[in-house]
C-alpha positions as CSV (number, residue, x, y, z in Angstrom):
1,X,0.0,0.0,0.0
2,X,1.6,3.1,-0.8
3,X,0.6,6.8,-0.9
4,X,0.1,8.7,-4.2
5,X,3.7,10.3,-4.0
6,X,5.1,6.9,-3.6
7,X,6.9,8.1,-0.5
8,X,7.5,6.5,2.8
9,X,7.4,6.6,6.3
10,X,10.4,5.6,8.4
11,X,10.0,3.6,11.6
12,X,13.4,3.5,13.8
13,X,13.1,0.8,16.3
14,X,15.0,1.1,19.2
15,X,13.5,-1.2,21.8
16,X,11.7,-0.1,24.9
17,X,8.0,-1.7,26.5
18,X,6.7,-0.7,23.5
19,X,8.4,-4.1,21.8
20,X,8.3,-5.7,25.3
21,X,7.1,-8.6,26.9
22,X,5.3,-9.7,29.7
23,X,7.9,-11.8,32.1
24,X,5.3,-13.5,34.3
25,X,2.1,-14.9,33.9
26,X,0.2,-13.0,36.5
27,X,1.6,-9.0,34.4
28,X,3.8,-8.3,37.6
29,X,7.1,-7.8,35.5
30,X,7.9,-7.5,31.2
31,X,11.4,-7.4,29.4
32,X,11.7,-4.4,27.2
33,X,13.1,-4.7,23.5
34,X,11.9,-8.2,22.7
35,X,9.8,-7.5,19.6
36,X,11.2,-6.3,15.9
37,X,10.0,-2.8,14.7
38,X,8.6,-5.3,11.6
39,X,6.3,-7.7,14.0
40,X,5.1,-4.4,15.5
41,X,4.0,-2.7,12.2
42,X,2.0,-5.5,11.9
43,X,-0.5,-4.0,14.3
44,X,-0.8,-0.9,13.1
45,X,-3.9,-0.2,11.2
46,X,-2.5,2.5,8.2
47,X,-2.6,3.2,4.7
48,X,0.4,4.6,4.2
49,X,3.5,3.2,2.8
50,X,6.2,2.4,5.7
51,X,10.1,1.1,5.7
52,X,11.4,-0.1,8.9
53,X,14.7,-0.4,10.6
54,X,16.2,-1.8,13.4
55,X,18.3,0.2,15.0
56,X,18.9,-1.7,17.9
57,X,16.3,-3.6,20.5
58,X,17.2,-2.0,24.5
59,X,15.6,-1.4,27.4
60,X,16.0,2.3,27.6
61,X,16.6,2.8,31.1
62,X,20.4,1.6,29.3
63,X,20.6,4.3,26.4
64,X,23.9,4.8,25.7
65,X,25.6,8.1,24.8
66,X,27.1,6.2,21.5
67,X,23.7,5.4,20.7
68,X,22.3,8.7,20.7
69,X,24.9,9.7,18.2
70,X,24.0,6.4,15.9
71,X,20.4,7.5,16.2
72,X,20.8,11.2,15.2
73,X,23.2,10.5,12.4
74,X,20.6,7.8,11.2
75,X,17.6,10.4,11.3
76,X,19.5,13.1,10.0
77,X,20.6,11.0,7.2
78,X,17.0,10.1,6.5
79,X,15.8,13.2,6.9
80,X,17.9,14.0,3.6
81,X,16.6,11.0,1.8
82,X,13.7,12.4,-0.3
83,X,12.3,8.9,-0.3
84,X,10.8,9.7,3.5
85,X,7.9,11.9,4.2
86,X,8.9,11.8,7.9
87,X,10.5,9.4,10.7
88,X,9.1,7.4,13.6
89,X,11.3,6.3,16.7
90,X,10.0,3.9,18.7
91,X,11.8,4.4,22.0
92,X,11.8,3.5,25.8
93,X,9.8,5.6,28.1
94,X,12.3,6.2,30.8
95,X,14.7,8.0,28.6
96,X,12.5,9.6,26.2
97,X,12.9,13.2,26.8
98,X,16.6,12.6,27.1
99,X,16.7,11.4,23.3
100,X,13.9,14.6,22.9
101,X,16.0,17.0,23.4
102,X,18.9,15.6,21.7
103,X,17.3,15.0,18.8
104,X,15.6,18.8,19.1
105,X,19.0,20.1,19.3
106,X,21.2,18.4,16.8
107,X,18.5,18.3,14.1
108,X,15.3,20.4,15.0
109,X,16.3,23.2,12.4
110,X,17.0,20.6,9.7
111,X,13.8,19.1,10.5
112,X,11.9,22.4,9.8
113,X,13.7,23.5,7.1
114,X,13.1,20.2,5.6
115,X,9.4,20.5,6.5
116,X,10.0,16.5,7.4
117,X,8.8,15.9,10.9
118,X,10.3,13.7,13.5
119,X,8.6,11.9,16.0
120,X,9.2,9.7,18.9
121,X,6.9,7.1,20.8
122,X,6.5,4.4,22.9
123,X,4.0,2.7,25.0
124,X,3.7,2.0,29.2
125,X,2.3,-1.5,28.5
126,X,3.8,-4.0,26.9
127,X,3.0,-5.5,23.4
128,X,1.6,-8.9,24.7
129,X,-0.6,-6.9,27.4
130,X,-4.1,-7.3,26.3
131,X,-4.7,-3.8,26.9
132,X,-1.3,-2.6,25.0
133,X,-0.8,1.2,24.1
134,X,2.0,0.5,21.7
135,X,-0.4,0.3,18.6
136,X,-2.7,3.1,19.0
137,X,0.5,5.3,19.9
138,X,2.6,3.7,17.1
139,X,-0.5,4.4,14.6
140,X,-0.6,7.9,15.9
141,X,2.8,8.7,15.5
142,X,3.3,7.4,11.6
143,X,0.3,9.8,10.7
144,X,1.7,12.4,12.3
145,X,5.2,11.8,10.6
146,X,3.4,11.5,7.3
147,X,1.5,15.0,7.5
148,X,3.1,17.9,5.9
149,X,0.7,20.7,7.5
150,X,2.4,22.6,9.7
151,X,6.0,22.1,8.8
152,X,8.7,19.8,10.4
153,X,9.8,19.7,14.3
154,X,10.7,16.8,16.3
155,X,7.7,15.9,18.3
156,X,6.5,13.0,20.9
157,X,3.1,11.1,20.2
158,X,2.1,9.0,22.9
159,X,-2.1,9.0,24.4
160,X,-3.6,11.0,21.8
161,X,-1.3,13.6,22.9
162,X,1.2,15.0,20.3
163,X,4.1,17.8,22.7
164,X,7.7,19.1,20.9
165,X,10.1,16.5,22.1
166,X,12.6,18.8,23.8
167,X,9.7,20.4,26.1
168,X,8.1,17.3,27.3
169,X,9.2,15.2,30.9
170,X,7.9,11.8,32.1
171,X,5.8,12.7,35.1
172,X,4.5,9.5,36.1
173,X,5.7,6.0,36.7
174,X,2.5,4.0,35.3
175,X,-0.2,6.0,33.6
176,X,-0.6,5.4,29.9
177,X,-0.8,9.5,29.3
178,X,2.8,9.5,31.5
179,X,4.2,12.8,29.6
180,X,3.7,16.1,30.1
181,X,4.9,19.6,28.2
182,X,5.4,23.4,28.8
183,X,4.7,25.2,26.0
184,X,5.5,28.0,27.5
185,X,9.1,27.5,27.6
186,X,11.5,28.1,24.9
187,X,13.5,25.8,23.4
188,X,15.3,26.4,20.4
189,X,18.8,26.8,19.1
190,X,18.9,29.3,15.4
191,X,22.1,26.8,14.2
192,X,21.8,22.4,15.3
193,X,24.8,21.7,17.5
194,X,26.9,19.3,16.2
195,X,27.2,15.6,17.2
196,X,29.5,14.2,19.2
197,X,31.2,11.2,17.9
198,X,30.0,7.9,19.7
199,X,32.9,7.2,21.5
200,X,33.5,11.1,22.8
201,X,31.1,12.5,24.6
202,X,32.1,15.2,27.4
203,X,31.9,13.5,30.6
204,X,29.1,15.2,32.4
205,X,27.7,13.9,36.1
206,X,25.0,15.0,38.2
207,X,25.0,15.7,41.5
208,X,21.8,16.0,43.8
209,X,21.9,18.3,46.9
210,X,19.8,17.2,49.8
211,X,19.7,17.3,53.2
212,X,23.1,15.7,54.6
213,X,25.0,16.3,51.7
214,X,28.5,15.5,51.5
215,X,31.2,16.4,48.7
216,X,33.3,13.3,49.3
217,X,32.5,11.6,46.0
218,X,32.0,14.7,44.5
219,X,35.7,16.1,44.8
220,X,36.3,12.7,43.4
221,X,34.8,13.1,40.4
222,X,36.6,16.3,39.7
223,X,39.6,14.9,41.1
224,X,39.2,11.7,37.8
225,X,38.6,15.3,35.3
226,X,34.5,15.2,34.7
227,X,34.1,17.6,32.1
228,X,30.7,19.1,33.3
229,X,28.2,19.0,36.4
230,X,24.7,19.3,36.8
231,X,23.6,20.0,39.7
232,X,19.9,18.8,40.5
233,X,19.7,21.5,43.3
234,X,16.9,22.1,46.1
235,X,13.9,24.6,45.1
236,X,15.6,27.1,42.9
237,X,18.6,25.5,42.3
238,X,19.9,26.0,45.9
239,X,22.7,23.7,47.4
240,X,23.7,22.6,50.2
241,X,26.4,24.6,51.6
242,X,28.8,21.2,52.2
243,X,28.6,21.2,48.7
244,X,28.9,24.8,47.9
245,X,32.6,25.4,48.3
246,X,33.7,22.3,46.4
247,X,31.5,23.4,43.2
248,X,32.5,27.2,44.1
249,X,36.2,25.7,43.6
250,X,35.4,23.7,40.3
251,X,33.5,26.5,38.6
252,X,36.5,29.3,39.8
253,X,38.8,26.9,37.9
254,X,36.7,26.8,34.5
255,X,34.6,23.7,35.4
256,X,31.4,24.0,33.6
257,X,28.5,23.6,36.4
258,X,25.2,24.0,35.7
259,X,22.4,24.6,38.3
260,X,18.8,22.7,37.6
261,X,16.4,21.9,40.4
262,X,15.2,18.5,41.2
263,X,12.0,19.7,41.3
264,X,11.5,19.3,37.7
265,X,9.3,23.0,36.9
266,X,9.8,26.6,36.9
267,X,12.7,28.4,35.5
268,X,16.3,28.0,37.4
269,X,18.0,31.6,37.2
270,X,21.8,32.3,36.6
271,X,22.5,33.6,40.5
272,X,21.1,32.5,43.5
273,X,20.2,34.8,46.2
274,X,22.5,33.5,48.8
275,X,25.7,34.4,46.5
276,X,26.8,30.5,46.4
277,X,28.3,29.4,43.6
278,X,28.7,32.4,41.5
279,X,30.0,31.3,39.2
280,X,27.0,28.3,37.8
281,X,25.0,28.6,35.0
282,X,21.2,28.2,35.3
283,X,19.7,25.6,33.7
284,X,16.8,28.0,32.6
285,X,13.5,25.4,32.2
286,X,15.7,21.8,31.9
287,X,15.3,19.4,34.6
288,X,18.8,17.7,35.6
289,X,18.5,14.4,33.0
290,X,17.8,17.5,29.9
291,X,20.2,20.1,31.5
292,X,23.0,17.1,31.5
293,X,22.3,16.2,27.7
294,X,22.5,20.2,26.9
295,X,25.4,20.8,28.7
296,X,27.3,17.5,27.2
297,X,26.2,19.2,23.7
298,X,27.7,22.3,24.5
299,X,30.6,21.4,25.9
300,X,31.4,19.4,22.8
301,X,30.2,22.4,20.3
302,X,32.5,24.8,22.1
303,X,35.5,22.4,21.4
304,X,35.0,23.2,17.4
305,X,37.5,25.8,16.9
306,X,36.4,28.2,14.2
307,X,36.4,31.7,13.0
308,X,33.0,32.7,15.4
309,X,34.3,29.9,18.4
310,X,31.4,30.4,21.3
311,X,32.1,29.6,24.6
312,X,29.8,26.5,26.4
313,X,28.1,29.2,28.2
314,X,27.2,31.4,25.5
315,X,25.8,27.9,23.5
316,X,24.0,27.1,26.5
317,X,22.3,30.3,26.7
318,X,21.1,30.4,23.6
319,X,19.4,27.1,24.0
320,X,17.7,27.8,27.3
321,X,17.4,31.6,27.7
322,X,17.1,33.2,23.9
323,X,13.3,33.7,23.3
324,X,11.7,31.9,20.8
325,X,12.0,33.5,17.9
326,X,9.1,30.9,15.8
């Protein structure tokens, strides 16, 4: 079955509960990434002509950084093939707005000046569940990839819901309608930030302040040479002032910190009102796991030398603090 322009659709499989299985009899446990991207087509009720491949079949609670680059050089790739209306990604729940922003940030002005849209789904059940959200969403998602109105983007369609990728977090452990999105925020970059190769990716940790923090293991990491740190910080971004003076010493030094909350919304400012850590960047709207994958991207776009180099933090800005300019 094909469409009258004798383009396709591409699905990207990548695993997740989406192509999982149920583990025990009584639904109490599945295993993610058991089922080919081709045996779950077969569900999907379309008319439209689709191409599948296999990227790779994982649970994504085990995304890999090397895998993110594989899976935005394959859609970029594809996103110049004029065989494809638009790609499909099916992809693990618990790492989804990781890959989101990624993929908004590497390719998300391709993608629109392509008009070619990109779109990532999943399911919270998994495909052997007699109640399964994997087709509806995968069925969803294909449609959307395949309509031209409204230009390109990279976008997540899961529960009827259809939020820009590099907006949206998982807010809840079970539900089928588990994502959420604010629109309100802006997020996007006027140039795509460059991959980094597979096996090169800044080393960037985070680090959670609570109460009884210590900066043992902390010192540690910058004593081994991490690259970057995200700090998922109390309220506003605050920390804990055992960890203050050890981040105070890695950012005075040129250590690129960034300061998110774990709270996960609202807007984390560049200077906090008890003067620690001056030197921190806010993380603007990212929660730590999108702040880390921003900062890793930065980092890594600063380290191409050319005629108009940008520091990380003046990258970083202008993905989290520019406003959107459409």
């Amino acid at each position: 079955m094909t469409n009258s322009s004798s383009q396709s659709v591409l699905v990207i499989g990548t695993g997740g509960t989406i192509a999982g299985l149920k583990s025990q009899s009584d639904g109490g446990g599945y295993l993610a990434g058991q089922v080919s991207i081709s045996t779950l087509l077969a569900e999907v009720d379309t008319k439209l002509s689709i191409k599948n491949k296999q990227l790779c079949n994982i649970d994504s609670c085990d995304l890999t950084q090397g895998l993110l680059s594989k899976i935005g050089q394959e859609v970029i790739d594809s996103l110049h093939d004029p065989q494809f209306l638009g790609i499909v990604i099916t992809h693990g729940t618990d790492t989804m707005e990781e890959t989101g922003i990624f993929l908004e940030l590497v390719l998300g002005n391709l993608s629109r000046k392509l008009g070619k849209k990109v779109v990532l789904t999943g399911a919270m059940l998994p495909s052997d569940d007699p109640n399964a959200d994997g087709p509806s969403n995968l069925t969803q998602a294909i449609n959307l990839a395949a309509d031209r109105h409204g230009g390109g983007g990279v976008w997540l369609a899961m529960a009827g819901k259809v939020m820009p990728a590099g907006l949206v977090s998982k807010v809840h452990t079970s539900r089928l309608d588990a994502f959420e999105s604010d629109e309100s925020l802006c997020l996007k970059v006027s140039e795509d930030l460059p991959i980094p190769p597979e096996d090169a990716w800044p080393w960037v940790e985070i680090v959670m302040s609570h109460s009884g923090a210590r900066d043992d293991i902390l010192r540690q990491m910058i004593h081994l040479g991490v690259d970057g740190i995200v700090l998922a910080g109390t309220g506003g971004g605050t920390v804990h002032a055992d960890l203050a003076k050890a981040l105070e010493q890695y950012a005075a030094k040129g250590g690129a910190l960034l300061r998110s909350s774990r709270i996960g919304r609202g807007t984390i400012p560049n200077q906090l009102a008890n003067g620690r850590i001056p030197n921190s960047v806010g993380a603007g709207p990212l929660n730590p796991a999108k702040a880390r994958i921003a900062l890793q991207l930065a980092i890594n776009a600063s380290r191409h030398r050319t005629a108009k180099s940008l520091t990380w933090q003046e990258i970083f800005a202008r993905i989290a603090f520019l406003p959107n300019s459409g």
